[in-house]
C-alpha positions in Angstrom: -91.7 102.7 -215.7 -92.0 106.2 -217.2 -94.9 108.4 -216.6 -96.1 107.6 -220.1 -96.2 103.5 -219.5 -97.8 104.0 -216.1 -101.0 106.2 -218.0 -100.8 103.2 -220.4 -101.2 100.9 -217.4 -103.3 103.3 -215.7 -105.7 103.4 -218.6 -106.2 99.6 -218.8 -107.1 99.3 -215.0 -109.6 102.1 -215.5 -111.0 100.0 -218.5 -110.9 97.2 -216.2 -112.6 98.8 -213.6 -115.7 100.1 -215.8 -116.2 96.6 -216.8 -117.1 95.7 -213.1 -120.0 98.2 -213.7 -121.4 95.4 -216.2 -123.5 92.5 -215.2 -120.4 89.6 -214.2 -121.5 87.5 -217.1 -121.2 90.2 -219.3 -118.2 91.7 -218.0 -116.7 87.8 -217.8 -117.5 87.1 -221.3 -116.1 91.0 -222.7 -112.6 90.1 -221.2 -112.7 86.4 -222.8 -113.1 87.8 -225.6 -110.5 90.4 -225.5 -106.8 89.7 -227.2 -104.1 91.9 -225.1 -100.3 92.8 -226.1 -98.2 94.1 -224.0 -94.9 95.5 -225.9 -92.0 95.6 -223.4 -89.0 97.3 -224.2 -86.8 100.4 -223.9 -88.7 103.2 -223.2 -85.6 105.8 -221.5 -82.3 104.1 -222.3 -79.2 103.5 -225.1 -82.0 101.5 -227.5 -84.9 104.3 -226.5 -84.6 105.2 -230.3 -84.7 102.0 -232.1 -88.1 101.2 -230.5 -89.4 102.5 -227.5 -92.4 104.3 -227.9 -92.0 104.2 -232.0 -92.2 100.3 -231.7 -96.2 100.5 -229.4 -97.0 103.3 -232.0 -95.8 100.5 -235.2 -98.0 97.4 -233.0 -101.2 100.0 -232.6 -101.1 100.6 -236.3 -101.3 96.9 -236.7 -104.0 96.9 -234.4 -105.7 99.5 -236.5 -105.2 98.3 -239.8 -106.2 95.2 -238.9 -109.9 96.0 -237.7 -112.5 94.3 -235.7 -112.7 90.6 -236.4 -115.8 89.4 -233.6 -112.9 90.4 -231.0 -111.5 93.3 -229.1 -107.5 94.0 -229.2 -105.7 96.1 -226.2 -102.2 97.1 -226.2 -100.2 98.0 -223.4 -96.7 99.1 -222.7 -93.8 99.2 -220.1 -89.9 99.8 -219.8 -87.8 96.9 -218.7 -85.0 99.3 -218.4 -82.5 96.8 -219.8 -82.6 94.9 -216.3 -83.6 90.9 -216.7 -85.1 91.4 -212.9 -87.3 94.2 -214.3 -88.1 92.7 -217.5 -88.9 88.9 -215.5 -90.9 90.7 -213.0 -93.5 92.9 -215.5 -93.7 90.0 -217.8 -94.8 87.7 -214.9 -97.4 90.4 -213.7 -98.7 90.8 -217.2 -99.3 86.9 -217.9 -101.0 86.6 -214.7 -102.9 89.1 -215.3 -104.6 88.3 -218.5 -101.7 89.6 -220.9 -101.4 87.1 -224.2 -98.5 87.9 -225.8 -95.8 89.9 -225.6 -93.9 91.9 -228.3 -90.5 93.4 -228.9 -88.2 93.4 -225.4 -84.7 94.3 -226.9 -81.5 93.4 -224.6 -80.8 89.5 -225.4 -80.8 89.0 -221.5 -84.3 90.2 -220.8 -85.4 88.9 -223.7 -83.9 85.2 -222.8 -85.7 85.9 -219.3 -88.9 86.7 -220.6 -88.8 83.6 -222.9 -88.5 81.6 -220.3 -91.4 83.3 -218.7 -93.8 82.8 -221.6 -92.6 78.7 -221.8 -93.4 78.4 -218.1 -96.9 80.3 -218.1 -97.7 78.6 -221.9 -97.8 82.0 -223.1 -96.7 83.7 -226.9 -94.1 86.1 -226.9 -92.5 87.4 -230.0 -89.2 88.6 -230.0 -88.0 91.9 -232.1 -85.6 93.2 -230.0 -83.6 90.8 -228.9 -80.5 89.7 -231.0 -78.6 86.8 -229.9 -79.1 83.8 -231.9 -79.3 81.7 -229.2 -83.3 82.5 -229.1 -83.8 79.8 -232.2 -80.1 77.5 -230.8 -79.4 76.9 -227.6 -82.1 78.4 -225.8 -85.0 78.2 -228.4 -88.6 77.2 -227.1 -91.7 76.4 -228.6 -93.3 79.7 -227.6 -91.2 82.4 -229.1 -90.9 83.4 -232.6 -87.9 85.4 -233.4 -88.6 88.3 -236.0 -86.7 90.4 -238.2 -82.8 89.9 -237.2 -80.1 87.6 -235.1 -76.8 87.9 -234.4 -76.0 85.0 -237.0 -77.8 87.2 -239.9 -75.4 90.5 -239.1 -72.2 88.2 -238.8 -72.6 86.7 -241.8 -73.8 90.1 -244.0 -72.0 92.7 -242.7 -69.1 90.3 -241.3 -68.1 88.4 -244.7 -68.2 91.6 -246.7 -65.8 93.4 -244.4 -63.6 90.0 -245.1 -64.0 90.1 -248.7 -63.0 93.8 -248.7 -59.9 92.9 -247.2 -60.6 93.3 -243.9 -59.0 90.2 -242.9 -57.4 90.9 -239.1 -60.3 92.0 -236.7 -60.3 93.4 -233.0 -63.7 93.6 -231.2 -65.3 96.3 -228.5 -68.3 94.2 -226.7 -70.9 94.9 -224.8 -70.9 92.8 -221.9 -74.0 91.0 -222.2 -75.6 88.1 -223.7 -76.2 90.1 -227.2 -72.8 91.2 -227.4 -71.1 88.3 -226.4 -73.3 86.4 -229.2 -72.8 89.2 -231.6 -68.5 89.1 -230.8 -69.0 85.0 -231.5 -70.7 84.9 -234.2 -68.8 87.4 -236.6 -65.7 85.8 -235.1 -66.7 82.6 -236.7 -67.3 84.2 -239.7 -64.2 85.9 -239.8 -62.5 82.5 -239.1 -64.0 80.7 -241.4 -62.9 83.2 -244.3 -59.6 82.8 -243.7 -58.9 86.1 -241.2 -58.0 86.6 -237.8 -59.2 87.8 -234.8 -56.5 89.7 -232.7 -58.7 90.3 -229.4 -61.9 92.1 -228.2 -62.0 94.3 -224.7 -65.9 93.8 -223.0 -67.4 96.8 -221.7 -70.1 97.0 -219.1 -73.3 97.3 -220.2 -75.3 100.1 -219.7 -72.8 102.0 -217.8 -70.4 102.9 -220.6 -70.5 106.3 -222.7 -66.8 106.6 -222.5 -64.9 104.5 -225.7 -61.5 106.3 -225.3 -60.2 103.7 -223.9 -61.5 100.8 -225.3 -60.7 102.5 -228.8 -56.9 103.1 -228.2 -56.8 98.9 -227.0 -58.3 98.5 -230.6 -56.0 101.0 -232.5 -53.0 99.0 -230.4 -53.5 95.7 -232.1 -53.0 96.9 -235.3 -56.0 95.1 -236.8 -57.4 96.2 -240.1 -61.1 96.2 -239.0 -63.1 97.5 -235.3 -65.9 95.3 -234.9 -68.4 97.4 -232.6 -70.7 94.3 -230.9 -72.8 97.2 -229.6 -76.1 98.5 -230.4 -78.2 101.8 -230.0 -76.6 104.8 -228.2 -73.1 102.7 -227.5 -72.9 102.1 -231.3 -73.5 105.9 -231.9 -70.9 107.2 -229.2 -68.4 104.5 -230.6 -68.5 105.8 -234.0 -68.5 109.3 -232.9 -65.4 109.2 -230.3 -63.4 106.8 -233.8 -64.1 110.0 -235.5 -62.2 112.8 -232.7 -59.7 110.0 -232.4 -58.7 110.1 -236.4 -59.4 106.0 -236.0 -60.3 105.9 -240.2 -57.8 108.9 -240.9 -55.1 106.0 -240.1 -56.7 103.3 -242.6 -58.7 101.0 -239.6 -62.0 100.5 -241.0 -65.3 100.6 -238.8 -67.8 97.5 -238.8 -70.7 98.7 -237.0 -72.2 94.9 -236.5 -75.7 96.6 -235.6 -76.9 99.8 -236.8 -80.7 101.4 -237.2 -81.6 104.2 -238.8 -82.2 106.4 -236.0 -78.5 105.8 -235.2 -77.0 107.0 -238.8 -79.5 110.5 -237.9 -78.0 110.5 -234.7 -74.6 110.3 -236.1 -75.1 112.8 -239.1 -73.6 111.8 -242.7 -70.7 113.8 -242.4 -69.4 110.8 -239.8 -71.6 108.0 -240.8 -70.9 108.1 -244.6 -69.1 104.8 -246.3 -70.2 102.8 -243.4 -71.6 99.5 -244.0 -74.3 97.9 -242.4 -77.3 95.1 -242.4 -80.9 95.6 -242.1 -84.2 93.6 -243.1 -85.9 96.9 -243.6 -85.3 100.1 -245.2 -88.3 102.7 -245.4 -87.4 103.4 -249.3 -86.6 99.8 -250.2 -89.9 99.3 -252.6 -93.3 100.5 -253.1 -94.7 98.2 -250.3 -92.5 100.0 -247.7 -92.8 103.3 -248.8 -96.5 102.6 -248.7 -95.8 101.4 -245.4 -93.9 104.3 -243.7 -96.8 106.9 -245.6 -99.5 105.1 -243.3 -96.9 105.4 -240.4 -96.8 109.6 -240.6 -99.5 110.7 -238.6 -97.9 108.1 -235.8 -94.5 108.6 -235.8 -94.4 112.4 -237.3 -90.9 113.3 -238.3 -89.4 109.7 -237.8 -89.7 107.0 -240.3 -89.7 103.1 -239.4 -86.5 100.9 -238.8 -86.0 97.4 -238.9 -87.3 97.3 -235.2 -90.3 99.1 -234.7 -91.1 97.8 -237.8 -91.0 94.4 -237.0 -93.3 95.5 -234.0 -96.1 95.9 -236.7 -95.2 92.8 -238.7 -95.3 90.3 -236.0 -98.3 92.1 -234.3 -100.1 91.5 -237.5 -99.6 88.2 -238.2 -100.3 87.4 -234.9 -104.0 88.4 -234.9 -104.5 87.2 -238.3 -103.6 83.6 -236.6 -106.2 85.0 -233.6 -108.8 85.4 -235.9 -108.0 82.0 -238.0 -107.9 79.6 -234.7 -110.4 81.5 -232.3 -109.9 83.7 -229.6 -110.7 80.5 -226.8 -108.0 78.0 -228.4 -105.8 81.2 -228.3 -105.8 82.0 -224.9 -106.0 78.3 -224.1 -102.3 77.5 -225.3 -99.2 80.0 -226.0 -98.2 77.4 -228.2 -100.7 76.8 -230.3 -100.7 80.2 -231.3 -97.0 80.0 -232.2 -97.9 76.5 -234.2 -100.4 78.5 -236.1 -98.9 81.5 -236.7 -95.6 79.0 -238.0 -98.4 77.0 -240.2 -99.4 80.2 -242.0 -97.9 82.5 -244.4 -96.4 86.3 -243.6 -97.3 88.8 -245.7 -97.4 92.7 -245.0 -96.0 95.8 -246.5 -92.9 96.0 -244.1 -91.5 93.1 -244.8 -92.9 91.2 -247.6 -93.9 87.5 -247.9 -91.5 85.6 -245.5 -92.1 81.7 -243.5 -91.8 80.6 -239.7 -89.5 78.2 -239.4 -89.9 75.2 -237.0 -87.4 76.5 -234.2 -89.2 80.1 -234.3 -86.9 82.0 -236.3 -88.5 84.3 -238.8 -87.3 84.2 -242.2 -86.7 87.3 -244.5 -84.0 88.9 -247.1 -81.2 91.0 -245.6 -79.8 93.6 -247.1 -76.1 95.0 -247.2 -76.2 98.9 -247.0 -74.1 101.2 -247.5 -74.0 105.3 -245.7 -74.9 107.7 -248.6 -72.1 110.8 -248.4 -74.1 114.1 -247.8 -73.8 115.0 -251.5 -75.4 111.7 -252.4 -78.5 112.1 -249.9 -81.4 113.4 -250.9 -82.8 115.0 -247.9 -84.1 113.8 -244.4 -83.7 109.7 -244.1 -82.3 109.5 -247.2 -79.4 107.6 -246.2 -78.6 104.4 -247.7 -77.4 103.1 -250.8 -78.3 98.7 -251.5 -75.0 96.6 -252.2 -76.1 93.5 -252.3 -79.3 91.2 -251.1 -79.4 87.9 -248.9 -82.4 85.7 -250.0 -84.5 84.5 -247.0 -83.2 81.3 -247.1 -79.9 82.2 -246.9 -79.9 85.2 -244.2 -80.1 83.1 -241.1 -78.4 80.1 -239.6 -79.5 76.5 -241.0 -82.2 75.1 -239.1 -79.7 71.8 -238.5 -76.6 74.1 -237.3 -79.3 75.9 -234.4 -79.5 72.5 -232.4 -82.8 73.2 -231.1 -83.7 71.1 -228.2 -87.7 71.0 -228.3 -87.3 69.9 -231.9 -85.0 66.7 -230.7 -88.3 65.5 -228.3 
C-alpha cells in the first residue's frame, strides 16, 4: 500500500480504537450501525490516473451528498497493485473485518478474484474497474454488479464503427491478462461478424511492458488497415505515443484505441490524440446533469475533471446507500446479496450518469457514446476534448442478457 492508503487504514483503526473507550454496548451497537466501503484499486501503477485516488475522492462525494440517514458511512482505501494475490488478500482482510462492500478494483483479474471473494463471504462488491465481460457471462455471481462499461460495450461502439469506416482487416496488441484477452475477443467477434478480418494480435506482458517498438513493427508487418490496442491506462498512452515517432498513421494504418479515459487523451496532448475515436459512458460536458456533476466535483479533484471511472465510483456508491437506507442497515449487513437484489429492484438515477436499470446478471445498463479527439484548433481549452458521433441507447450498449449465459440465473 502507499503511504496515503496506510493513513487511510491507520485512521479507521484509530476510530476503532476510540470506540473501545465507549461502554461495549454502546461501542457494539455504533459499529452495527455503521455502513463501510472500501474502494480497492490502482493507487501507483499504469491505471493510477483513471481512478486511484480520483475514484475514493468521487465515492466520498457520494458519501457526502448523500447525508446522514439514522446511519454512519466510512470509506477506506488500498492499492491492489494489479496483483490478484494482493487484491484476494486485502479484500479477504476487509470482509472479515467488518468491510460491506467494495467498490471499483480495475484489472479484470483482481477484479474476477475479488468477486469470488465477496460470493464466498456473502458480501457486495461493485465492479467499476474491471472490464472483461465475463463479470455478467461466464463468471457472473449474484453479488457483483458491474457499472459503467465491459469489454462487449467497447467492441461493439468503437469496434463496428472502425468496420464501417472501412477498417475491415484488423491486427491486435494485447495485454496479457484476462481484460485484454476479453477485450482482443470480443472486438474480434465484432469485426468477424461485419464481414472483416482479423490478421493476428502479439500479447504483451502485463504490467511489465513500456516498450511498443516491437510489438508495433509485428502490427505494421501484416499490413492490416486498423491496430486494435487491447490495452488500457498508461500502455494505451505509450502505444499511441511510440505509433506516432514510428509514422504508424503517416502510412494510412488507423489507430483503434479499444479503451481510452480522459486522463489518457491529457496525457497524450491533442496534437497526437486528435481524430482518434473512442467509447465512453461519461463525458464531463455531455449535459447539464454532468456539468453540474463535475462543478460539485472541483473542490475534490482540483484541476482534474471526472471520467467514466471515478465517476462510476460515485454512481454505484450512491445507489448503493440509497438501497442501505431503503432495506435497513441489519438486513444489509445480514446478506451481500440482498443488497445487490435491492439495489437491482430499484431505479438509478444521479447526475453522472443519468436514469439507468440493473439487470438480473448484475450488469449496469447505460447509453454509450462514440467520441471523437477534437484537433487543438477545435478545443476549447483544458478537457475540452471530445466531439459526440453517435449514441448507443442503454438497451443496446451491452451484451443481451440471453447471449451472457449466466449460471446463477439457470438455478
Amino acid at each position: 500500500m502507499t503511504e496515503f492508503n496506510r493513513r487511510s487504514l491507520m485512521g479507521g483503526v484509530a476510530a476503532t480504537a476510540a470506540l473501545g473507550a465507549l461502554p461495549r454496548s454502546r461501542a457494539r451497537a455504533q459499529a452495527a450501525n455503521t455502513i463501510r466501503i472500501g474502494v480497492l484499486n490502482d493507487q501507483s501503477g499504469p491505471y493510477r490516473d483513471i481512478s486511484g485516488p480520483y475514484g475514493v475522492q468521487c465515492a466520498m462525494q457520494a458519501v457526502a451528498e448523500f447525508g446522514n440517514r439514522g446511519f454512519n458511512v466510512e470509506v477506506i482505501n488500498a492499492d491492489h497493485q494489479n496483483r490478484p494475490d494482493v487484491g484476494i488478500n486485502i479484500a479477504r482482510q476487509w470482509y472479515d473485518q467488518g468491510v460491506d462492500v467494495i467498490v471499483d478494483v480495475p484489472t479484470s483479474s483482481v477484479g474476477l478474484a475479488v468477486a469470488n471473494v465477496a460470493r464466498e463471504k456473502n458480501k457486495a462488491y461493485l465492479n467499476t474497474g474491471s472490464a472483461t465481460s465475463d463479470l455478467t457471462g461466464a463468471q457472473c455471481s449474484p453479488n457483483t454488479i458491474h457499472w459503467m462499461y465491459d469489454t462487449y460495450m467497447l467492441a461493439k461502439s468503437t469496434g463496428a464503427a472502425m468496420v464501417r469506416a472501412g477498417g475491415d482487416s484488423w491486427y491486435f496488441i494485447t495485454a496479457d491478462y484476462a481484460f485484454g484477452h476479453a477485450l482482443e475477443r470480443d472486438t474480434g467477434n465484432f469485426v468477424r461478424s461485419a464481414g472483416g478480418r482479423v490478421l493476428g494480435a502479439v500479447r504483451y506482458p502485463f504490467p511489465a511492458t513500456t516498450d511498443f517498438s516491437s510489438f508495433l513493427v509485428q502490427a505494421q508487418a501484416s499490413r492490416a488497415k486498423v491496430i486494435g490496442f487491447a490495452n488500457a491506462g498508461a500502455d494505451t498512452i505509450n502505444s499511441i505515443k511510440q505509433a506516432a515517432e514510428f509514422g504508424v498513421t503517416r502510412r494510412g494504418t488507423k489507430l483503434a484505441a479499444l479503451l481510452m479515459f480522459l486522463p489518457d487523451v491529457h496525457s497524450i496532448g491533442l496534437d497526437t490524440a486528435q481524430g482518434l475515436v473512442l467509447t465512453e459512458s461519461f463525458y464531463w460536458d455531455l449535459n447539464d446533469r454532468t456539468r453540474a456533476f463535475t462543478e460539485r466535483m472541483r473542490p475534490r479533484l482540483r484541476d482534474v475533471v471526472p471520467n467514466m471511472a471515478s465517476a462510476a465510483n460515485y454512481s454505484c456508491t450512491l445507489h448503493y446507500l440509497k438501497a442501505i437506507a431503503d432495506m435497513g442497515v441489519p438486513a444489509a449487513k445480514a446478506s451481500g446479496v440482498e443488497v445487490i437484489n435491492r439495489m437491482k429492484a430499484m431505479p438509478c438515477d444521479d447526475d453522472a450518469f443519468g436514469r439507468g436499470t440493473i439487470r438480473a446478471d448484475g450488469r449496469k445498463l447505460c447509453p454509450s457514446y462514440l467520441f471523437e479527439v477534437k484537433s487543438p484548433r477545435e478545443s476549447r481549452g483544458r478537457w475540452d476534448y471530445y466531439k459526440l458521433l453517435q449514441t448507443t441507447p442503454a438497451e443496446e450498449a451491452f451484451r443481451p442478457l440471453a447471449e451472457g449465459n449466466c449460471a446463477f440465473l439457470r438455478t
